[in-house]
N, C-alpha and C positions, 0 to 999 in steps of 0.2 A: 320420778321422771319416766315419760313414756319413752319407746319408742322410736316413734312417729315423731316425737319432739328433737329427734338425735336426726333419722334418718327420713331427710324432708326434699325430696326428686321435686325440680323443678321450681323450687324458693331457698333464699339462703339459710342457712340452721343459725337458730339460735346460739347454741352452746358447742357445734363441732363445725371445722369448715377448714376443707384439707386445701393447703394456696398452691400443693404442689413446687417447691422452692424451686428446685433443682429447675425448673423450665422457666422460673421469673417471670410467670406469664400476668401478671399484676402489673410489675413494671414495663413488661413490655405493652400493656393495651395503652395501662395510663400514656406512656412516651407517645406512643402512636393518634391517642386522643388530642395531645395536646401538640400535635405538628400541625402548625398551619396548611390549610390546601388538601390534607391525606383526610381520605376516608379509609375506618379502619374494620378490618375484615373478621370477625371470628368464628371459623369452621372449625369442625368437630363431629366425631359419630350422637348419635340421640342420645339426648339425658348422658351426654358426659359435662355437664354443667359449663354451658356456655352463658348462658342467662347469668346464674348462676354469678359468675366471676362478672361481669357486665354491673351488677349489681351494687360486687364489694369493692371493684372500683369506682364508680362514677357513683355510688348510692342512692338509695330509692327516691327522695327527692328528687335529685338532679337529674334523674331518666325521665326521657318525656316517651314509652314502650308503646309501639304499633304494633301488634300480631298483623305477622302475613298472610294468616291463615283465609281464604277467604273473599280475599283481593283479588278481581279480574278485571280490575280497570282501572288507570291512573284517578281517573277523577274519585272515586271511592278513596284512594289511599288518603287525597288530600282530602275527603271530608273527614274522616277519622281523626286525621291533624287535627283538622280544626275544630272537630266533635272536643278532642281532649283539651284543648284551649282554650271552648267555650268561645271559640270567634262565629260570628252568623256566616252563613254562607253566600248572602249578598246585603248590602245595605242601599237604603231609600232616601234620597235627600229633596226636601222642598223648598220652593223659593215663591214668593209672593212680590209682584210687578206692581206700585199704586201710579197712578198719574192722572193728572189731574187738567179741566181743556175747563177754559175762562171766555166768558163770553159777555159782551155790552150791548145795552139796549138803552136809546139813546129818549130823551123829550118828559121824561115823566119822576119823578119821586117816588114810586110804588117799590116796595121790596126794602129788607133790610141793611142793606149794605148800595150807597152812594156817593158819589162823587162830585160837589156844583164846581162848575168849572168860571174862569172868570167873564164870561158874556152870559152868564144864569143858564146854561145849559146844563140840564141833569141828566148823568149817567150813571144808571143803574150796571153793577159786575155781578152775575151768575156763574157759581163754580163750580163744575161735575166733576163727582169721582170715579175712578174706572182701577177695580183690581181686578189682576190676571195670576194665577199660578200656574209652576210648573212643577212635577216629577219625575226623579231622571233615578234610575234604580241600576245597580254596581255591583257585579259579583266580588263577591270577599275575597279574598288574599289567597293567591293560587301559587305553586311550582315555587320556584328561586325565594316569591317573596316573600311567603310562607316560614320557609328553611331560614330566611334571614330573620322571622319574628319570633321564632325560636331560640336562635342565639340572640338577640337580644334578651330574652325572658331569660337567659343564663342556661338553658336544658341542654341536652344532650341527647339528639336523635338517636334511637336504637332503635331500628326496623328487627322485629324477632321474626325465626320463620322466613327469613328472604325468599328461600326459593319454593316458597309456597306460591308466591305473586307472579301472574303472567309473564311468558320470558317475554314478549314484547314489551311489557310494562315496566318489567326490569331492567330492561333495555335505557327508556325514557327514562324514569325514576333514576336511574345512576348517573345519564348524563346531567340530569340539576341538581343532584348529592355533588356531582365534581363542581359544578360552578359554584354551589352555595359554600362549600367547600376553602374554595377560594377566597370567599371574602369572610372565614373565619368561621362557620358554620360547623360543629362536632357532631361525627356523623359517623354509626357505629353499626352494620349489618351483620347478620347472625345466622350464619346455614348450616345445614347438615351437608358433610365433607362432600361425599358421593354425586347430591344432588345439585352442584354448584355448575353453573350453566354458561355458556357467553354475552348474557345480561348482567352477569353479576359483576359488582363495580372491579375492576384490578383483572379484569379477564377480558380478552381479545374477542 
């Protein structure tokens, strides 16, 4: 055994992984994860393993991990979402119009399709076709409803690095963490202590 296999900064260890008892902080994220409406906060100095604990509760499956690193703009945050979702960023839908305009030409037998009517009058029907399409194109799932196709797929947002993200952006971003929030959306932001700002969710 190396190690590097023992002592692994910033991924959880295989074979050692201190839960820390005495602060319960396991049970305390999971409760916090699992309270309707609360988005749940976990600050910390660097590399005292906040990810880390993020991890061995909601585990690596179940994190759907945004690095904040990088982020200078709401729209960026949500392509990343939907980068790791594999959702497009806008979708195309086509619709095809047929209709059809019938016309009579009255005295003669000529043409394949006729009508004799009872004084021996033939009318002849000609019938045109006319198609029309259209394109109407839809940006992909943004903000609130995004957060909501998340909890649907069962995940568990964890924005890592929060306050790496523009405090205006952090701003917006927390206010549709609270709503998605609301209707059931688990939702987990991760900062370093010092640098936690009045964007960040649960601060004035």
């Amino acid at each position: 055994m190396k190690a590097s296999d023992i002592f692994t900064p910033g991924s959880l260890p295989q074979y050692t992984y201190y839960d820390r008892a005495e602060l319960n902080l396991e049970f305390r994220l999971l409760e916090a994860i699992e309270t309707r409406g609360m988005i749940s906060s976990v600050a910390g100095p660097s590399k005292s393993g906040k990810t880390v604990l993020c991890e061995s509760v909601i585990g690596k499956r179940g994190m759907l991990l945004i690095p904040g690193g990088g982020i200078s703009s709401e729209d960026l945050f949500w392509h990343r979402v939907r980068s790791r979702l594999k959702i497009p960023v806008s979708k195309t839908t086509a619709s095809t119009v047929s209709t059809q305009r019938e016309t009579s030409v009255k005295g003669g037998v000529e043409g394949s399709v006729y009508v004799v009517k009872a004084k021996g009058e033939a009318e002849r029907k000609n019938a045109t076709g006319q198609e029309s399409s259209q394109t109407d194109q839809y940006e992909g799932a943004h903000g609130i409803e995004l957060l909501e196709r998340v909890r649907d797929l069962g995940f568990t947002l964890v924005v890592d690095d929060f306050h790496y993200i523009e405090e205006s952006t952090q701003k917006s971003l927390s206010e549709q963490f609270k709503e998605a929030a609301r209707s059931g959306a688990k939702i987990v932001v991760v900062s370093v202590t010092h640098r936690i700002g009045p964007g960040h969710p649960g601060q004035p």
